[in-house]
mmCIF file of the C-alpha atoms, coordinates in Angstrom:
data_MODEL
# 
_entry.id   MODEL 
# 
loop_
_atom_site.group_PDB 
_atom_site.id 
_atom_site.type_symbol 
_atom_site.label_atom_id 
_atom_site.label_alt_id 
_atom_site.label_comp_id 
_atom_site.label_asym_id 
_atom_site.label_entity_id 
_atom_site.label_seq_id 
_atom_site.pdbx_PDB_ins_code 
_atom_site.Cartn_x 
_atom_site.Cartn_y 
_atom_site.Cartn_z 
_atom_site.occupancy 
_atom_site.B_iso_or_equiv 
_atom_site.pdbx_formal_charge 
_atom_site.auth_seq_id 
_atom_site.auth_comp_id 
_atom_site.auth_asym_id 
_atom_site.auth_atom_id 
_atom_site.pdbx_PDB_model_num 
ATOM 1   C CA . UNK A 1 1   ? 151.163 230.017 80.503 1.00 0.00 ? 1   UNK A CA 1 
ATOM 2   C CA . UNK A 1 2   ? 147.497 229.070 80.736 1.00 0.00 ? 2   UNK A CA 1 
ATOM 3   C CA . UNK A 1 3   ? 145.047 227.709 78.460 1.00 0.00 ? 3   UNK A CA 1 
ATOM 4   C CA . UNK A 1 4   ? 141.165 229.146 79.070 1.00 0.00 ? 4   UNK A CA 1 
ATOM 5   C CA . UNK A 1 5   ? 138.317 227.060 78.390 1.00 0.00 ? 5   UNK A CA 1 
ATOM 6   C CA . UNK A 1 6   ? 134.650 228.040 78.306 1.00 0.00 ? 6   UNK A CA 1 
ATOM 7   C CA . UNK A 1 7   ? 131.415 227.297 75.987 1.00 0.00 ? 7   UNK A CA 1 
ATOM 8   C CA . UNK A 1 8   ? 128.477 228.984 74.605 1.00 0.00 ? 8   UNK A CA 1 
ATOM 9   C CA . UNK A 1 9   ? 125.067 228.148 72.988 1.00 0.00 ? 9   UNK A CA 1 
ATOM 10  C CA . UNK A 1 10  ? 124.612 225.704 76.008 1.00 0.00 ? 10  UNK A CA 1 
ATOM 11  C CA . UNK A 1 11  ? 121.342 228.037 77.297 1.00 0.00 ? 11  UNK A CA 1 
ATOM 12  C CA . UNK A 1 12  ? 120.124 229.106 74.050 1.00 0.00 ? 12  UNK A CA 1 
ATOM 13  C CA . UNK A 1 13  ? 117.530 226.739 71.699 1.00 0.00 ? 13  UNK A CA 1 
ATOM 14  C CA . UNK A 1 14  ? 119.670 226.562 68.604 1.00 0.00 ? 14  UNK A CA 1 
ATOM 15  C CA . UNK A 1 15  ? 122.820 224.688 67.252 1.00 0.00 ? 15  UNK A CA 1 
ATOM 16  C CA . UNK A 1 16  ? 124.714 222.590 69.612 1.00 0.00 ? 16  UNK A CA 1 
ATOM 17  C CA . UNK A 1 17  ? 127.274 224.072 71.632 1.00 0.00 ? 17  UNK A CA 1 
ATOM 18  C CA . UNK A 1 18  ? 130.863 225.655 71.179 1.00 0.00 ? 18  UNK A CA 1 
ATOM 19  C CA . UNK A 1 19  ? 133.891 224.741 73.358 1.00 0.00 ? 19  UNK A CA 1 
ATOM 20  C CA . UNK A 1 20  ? 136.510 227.144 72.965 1.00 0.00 ? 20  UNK A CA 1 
ATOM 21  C CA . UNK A 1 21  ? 140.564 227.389 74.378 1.00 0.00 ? 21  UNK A CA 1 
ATOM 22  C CA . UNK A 1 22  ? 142.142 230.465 74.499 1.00 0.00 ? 22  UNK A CA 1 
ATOM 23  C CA . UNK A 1 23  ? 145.683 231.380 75.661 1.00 0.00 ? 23  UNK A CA 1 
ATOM 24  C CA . UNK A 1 24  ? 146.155 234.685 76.717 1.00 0.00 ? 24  UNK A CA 1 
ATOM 25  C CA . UNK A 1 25  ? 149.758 235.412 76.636 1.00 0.00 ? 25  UNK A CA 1 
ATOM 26  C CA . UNK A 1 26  ? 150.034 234.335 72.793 1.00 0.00 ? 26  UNK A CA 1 
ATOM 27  C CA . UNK A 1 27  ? 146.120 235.073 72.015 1.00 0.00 ? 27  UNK A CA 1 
ATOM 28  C CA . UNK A 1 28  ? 145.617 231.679 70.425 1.00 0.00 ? 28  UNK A CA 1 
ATOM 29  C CA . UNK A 1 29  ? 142.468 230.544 69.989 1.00 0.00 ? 29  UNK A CA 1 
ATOM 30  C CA . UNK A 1 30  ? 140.406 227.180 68.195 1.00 0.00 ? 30  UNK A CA 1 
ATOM 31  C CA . UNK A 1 31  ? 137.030 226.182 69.365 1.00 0.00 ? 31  UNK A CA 1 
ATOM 32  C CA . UNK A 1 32  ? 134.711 222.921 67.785 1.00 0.00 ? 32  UNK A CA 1 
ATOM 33  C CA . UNK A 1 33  ? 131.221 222.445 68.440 1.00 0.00 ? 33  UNK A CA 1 
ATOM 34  C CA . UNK A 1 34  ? 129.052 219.740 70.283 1.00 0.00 ? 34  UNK A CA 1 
ATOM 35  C CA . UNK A 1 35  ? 126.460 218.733 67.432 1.00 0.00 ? 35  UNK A CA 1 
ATOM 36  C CA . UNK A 1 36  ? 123.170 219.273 68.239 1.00 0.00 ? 36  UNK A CA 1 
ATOM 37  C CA . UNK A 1 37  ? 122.153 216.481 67.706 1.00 0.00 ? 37  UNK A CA 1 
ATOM 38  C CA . UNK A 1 38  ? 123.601 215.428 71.475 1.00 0.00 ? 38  UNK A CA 1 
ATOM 39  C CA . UNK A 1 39  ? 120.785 217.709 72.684 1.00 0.00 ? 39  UNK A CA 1 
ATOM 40  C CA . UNK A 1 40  ? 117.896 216.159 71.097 1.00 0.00 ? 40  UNK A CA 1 
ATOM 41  C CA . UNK A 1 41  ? 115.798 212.722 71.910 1.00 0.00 ? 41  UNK A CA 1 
ATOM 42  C CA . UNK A 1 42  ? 117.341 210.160 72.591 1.00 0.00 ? 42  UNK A CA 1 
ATOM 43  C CA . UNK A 1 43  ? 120.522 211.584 73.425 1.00 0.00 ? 43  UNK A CA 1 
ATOM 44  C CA . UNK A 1 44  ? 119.643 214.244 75.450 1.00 0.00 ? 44  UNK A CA 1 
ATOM 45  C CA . UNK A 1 45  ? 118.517 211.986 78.026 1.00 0.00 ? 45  UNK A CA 1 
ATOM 46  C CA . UNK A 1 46  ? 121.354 210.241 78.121 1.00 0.00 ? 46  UNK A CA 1 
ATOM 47  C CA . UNK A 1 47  ? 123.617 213.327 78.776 1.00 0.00 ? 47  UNK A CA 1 
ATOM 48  C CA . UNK A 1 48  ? 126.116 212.107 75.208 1.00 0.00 ? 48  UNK A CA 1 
ATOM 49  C CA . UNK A 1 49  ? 127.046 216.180 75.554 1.00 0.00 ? 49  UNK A CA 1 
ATOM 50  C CA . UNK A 1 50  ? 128.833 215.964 79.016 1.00 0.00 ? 50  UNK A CA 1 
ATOM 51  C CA . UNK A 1 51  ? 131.099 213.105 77.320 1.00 0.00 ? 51  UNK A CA 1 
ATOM 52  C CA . UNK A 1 52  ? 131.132 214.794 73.999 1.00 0.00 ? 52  UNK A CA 1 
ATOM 53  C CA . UNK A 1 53  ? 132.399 218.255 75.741 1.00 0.00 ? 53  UNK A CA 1 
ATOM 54  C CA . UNK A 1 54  ? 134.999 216.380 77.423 1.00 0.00 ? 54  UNK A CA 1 
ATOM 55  C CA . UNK A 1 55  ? 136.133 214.623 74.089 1.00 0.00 ? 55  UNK A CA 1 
ATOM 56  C CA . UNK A 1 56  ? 136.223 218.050 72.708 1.00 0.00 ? 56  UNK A CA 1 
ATOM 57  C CA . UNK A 1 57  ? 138.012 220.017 75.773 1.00 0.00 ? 57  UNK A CA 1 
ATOM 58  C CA . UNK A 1 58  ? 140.672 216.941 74.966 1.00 0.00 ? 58  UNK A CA 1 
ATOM 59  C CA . UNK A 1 59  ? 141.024 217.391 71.711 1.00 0.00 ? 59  UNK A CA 1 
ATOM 60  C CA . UNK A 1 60  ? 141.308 221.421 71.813 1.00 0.00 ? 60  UNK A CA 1 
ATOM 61  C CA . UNK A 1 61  ? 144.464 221.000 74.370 1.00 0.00 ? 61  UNK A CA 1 
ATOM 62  C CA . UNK A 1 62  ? 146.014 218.752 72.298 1.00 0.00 ? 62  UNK A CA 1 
ATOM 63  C CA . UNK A 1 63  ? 145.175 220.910 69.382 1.00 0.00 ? 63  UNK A CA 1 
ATOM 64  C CA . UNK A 1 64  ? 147.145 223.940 71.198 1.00 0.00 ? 64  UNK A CA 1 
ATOM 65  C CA . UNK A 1 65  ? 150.234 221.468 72.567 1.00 0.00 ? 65  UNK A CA 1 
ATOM 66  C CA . UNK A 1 66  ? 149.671 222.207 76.527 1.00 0.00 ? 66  UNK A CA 1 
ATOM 67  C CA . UNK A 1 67  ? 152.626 222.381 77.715 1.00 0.00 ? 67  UNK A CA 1 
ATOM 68  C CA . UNK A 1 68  ? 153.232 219.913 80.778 1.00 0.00 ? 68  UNK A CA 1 
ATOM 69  C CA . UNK A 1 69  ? 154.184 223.000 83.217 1.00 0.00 ? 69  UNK A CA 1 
ATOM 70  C CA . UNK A 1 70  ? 150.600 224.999 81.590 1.00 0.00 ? 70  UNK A CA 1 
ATOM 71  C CA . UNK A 1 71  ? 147.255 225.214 83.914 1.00 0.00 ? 71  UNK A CA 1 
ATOM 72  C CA . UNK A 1 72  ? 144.136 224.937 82.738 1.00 0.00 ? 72  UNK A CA 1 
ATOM 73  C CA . UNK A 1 73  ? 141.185 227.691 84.047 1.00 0.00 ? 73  UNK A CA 1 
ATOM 74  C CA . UNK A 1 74  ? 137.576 225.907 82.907 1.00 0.00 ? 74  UNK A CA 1 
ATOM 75  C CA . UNK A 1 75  ? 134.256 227.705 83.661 1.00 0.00 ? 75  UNK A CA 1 
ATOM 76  C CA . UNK A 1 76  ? 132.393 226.106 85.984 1.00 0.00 ? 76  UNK A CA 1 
ATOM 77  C CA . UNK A 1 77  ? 129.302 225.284 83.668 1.00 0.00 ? 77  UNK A CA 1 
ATOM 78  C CA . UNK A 1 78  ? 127.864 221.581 84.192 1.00 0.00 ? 78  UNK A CA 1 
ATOM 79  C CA . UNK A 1 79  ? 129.226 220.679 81.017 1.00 0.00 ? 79  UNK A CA 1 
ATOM 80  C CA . UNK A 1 80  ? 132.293 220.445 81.922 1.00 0.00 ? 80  UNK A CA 1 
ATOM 81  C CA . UNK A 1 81  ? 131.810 218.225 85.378 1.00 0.00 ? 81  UNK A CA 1 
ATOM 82  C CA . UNK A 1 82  ? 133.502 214.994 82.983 1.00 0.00 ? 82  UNK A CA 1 
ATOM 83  C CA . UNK A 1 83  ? 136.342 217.009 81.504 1.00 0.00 ? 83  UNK A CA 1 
ATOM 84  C CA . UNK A 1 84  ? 137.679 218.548 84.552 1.00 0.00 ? 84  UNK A CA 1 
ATOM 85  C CA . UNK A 1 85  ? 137.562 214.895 86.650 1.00 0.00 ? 85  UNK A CA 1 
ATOM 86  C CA . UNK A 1 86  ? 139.052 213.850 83.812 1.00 0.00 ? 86  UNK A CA 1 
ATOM 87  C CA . UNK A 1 87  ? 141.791 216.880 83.141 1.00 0.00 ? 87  UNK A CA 1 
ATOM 88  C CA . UNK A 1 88  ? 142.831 216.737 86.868 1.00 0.00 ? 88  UNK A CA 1 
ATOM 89  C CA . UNK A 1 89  ? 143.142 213.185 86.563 1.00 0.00 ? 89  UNK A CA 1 
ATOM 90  C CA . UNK A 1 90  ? 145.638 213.233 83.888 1.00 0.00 ? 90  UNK A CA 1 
ATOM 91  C CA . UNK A 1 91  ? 147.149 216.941 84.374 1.00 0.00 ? 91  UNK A CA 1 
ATOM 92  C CA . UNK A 1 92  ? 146.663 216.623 88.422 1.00 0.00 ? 92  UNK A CA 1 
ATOM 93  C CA . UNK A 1 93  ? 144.623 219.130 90.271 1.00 0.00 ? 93  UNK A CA 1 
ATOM 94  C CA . UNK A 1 94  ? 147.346 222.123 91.144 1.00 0.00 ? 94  UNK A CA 1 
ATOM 95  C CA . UNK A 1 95  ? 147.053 222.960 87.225 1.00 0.00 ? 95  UNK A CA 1 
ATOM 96  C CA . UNK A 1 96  ? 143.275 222.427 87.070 1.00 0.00 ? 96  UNK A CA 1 
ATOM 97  C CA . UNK A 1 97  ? 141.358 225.799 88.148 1.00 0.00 ? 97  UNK A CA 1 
ATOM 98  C CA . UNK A 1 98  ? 137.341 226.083 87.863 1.00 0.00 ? 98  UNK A CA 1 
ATOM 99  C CA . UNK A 1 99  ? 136.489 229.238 87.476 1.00 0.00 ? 99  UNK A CA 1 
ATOM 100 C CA . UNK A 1 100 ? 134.616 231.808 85.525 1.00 0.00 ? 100 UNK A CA 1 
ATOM 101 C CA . UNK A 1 101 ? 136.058 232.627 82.508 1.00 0.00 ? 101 UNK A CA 1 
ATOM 102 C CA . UNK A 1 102 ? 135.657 236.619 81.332 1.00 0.00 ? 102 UNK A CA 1 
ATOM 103 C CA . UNK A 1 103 ? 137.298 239.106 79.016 1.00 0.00 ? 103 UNK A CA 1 
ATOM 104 C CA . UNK A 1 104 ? 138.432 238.371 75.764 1.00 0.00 ? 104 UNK A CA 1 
ATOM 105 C CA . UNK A 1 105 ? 138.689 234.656 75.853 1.00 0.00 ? 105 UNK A CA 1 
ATOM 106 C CA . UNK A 1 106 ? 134.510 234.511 77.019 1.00 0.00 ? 106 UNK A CA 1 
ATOM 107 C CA . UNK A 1 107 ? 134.334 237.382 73.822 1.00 0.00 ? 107 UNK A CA 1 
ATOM 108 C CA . UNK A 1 108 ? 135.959 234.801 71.700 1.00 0.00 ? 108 UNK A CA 1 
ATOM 109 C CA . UNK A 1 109 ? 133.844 231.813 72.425 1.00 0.00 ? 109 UNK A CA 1 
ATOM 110 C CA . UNK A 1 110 ? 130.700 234.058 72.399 1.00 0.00 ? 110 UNK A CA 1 
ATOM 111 C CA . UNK A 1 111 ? 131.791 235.378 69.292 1.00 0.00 ? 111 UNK A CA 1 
ATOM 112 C CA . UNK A 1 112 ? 132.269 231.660 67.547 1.00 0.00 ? 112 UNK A CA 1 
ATOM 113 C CA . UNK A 1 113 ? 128.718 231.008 68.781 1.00 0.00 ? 113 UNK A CA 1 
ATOM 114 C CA . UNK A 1 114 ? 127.222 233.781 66.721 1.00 0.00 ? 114 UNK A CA 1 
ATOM 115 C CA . UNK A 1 115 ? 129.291 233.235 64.050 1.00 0.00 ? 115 UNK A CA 1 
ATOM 116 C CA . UNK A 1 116 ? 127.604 229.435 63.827 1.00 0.00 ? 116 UNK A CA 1 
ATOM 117 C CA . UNK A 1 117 ? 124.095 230.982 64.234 1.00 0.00 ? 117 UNK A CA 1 
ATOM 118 C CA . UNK A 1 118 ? 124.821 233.608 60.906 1.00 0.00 ? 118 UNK A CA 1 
ATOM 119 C CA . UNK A 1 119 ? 125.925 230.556 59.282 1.00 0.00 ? 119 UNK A CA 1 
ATOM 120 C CA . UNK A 1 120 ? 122.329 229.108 59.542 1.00 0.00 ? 120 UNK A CA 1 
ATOM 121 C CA . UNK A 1 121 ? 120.644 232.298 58.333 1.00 0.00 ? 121 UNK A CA 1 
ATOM 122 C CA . UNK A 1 122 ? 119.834 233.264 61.702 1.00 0.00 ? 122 UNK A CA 1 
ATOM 123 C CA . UNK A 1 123 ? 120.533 237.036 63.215 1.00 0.00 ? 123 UNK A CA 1 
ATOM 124 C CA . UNK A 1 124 ? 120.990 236.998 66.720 1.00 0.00 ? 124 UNK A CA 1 
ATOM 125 C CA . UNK A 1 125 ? 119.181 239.833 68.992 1.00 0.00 ? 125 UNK A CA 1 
ATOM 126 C CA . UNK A 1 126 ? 121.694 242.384 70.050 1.00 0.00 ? 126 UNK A CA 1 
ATOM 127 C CA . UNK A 1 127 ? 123.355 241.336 73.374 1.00 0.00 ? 127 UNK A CA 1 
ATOM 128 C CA . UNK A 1 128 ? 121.052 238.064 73.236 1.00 0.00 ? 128 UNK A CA 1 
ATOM 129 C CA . UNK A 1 129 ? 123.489 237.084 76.372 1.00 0.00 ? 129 UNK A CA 1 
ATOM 130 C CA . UNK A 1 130 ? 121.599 239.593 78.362 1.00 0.00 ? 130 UNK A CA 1 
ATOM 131 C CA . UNK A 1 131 ? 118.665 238.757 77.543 1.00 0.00 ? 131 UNK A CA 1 
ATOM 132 C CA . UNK A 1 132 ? 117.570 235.303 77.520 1.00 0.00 ? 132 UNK A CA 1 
ATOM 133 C CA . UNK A 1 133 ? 113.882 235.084 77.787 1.00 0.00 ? 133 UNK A CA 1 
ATOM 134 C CA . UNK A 1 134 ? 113.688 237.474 75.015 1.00 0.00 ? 134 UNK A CA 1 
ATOM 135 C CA . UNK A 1 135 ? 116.089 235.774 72.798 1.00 0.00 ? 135 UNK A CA 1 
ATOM 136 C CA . UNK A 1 136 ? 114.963 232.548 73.154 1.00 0.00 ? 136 UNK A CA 1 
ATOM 137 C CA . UNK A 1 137 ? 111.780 233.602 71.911 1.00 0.00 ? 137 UNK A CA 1 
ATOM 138 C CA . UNK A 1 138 ? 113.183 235.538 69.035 1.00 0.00 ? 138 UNK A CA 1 
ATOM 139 C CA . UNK A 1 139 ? 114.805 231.743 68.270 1.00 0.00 ? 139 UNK A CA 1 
ATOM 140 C CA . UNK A 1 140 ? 111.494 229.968 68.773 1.00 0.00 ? 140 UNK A CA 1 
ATOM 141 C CA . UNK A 1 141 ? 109.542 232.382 66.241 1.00 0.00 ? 141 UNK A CA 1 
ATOM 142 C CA . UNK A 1 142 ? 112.875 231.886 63.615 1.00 0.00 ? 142 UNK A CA 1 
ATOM 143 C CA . UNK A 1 143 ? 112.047 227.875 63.912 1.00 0.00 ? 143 UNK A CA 1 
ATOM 144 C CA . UNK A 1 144 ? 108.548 227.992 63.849 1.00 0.00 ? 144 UNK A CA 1 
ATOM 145 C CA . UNK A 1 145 ? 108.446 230.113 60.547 1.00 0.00 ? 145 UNK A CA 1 
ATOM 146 C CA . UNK A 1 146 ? 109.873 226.835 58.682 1.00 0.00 ? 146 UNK A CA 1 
ATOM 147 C CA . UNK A 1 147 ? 109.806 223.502 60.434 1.00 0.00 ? 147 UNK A CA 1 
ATOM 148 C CA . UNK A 1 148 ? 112.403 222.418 58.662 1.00 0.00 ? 148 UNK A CA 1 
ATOM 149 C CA . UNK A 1 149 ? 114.878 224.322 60.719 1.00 0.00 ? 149 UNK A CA 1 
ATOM 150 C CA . UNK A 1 150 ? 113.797 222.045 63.816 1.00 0.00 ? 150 UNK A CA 1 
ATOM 151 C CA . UNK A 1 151 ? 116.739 219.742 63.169 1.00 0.00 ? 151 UNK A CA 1 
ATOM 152 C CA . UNK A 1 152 ? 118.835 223.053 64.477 1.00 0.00 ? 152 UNK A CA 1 
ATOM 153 C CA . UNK A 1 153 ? 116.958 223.334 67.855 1.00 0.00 ? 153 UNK A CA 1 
ATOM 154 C CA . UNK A 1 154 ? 117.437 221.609 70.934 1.00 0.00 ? 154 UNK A CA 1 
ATOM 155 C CA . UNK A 1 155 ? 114.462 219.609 70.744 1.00 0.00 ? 155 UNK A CA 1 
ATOM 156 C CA . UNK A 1 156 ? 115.588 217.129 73.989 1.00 0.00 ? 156 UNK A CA 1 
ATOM 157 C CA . UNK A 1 157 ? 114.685 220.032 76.206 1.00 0.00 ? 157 UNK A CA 1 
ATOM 158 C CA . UNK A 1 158 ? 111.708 218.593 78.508 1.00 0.00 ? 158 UNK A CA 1 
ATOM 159 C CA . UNK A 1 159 ? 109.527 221.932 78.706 1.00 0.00 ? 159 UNK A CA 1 
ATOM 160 C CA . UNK A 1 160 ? 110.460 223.220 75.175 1.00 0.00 ? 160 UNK A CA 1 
ATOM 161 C CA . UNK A 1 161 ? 107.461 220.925 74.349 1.00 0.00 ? 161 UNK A CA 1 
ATOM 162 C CA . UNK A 1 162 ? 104.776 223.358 76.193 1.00 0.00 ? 162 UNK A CA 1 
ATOM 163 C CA . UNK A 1 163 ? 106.036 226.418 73.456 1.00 0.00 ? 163 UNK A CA 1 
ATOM 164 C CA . UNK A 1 164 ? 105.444 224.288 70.241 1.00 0.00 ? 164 UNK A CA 1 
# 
């Protein structure tokens, strides 16, 4: 058996950003979320959210019971460059694939995502995956409209300071 791990929310300017495990042969699936707050000043700097994502990549395995004969596939995403040093160290590197994950565990994760973002009030662009540029604009305008909902936006981001 395997156990799939991906996130989402990691390009996009609001909430933090959701870690998911999936595994396919019993369709199992939990995810938890990197607070946003790890992508705002000061901690964005410090990268807390590549240490956080491991913590969380951790805890999601242990949450599903991998089994000590079970890989692990983990997308490739910079995120996760602490959790798979750290996974191969401790699960060794034959059961440690990087690689991009697609179908219905990618679905799921993407699907947790927007289920955060309704939870705030906000409605996603259709298929705002395909179209960045445009939806992080549509998320821009939705902060702007009430500063209040700053403390949901990625605010550490270096050049989100020229669109304010």
């Amino acid at each position: 058996m395997t156990v799939q791990i991906d996130d989402a929310g990691a390009g996009d300017l609001l909430l933090g950003v959701i870690i998911g495990a999936y595994r396919p042969e019993t369709k199992e699936f939990d995810y938890a979320m990197i607070d946003v707050s790890m992508f705002q000043p000061p901690n964005f700097s410090k990268k807390t959210y590549i240490e956080k994502a491991s913590e969380l990549v951790f805890q999601l395995l242990e949450r599903m019971k991998l089994g000590c004969e079970e890989s692990v596939e983990i997308c490739p995403s910079y995120i996760f460059e602490d959790a798979v040093r750290k996974l191969r160290k401790k699960i060794g590197d034959e059961r440690v694939k990087v690689l991009a994950i697609k179908g219905e565990a990618q679905e799921l994760v993407e699907n947790a995502y927007v289920k955060e973002l309704l939870k705030l009030g906000y409605q996603p662009i259709p298929e705002h995956e395909k179209h960045r540029a445009k939806s992080f604009f549509h998320m821009l305008r939705w902060v702007k409209r009430n500063p209040k909902r700053f403390k949901y936006a990625k605010t550490g981001w270096p050049r989100l300071k020229r669109y304010l």
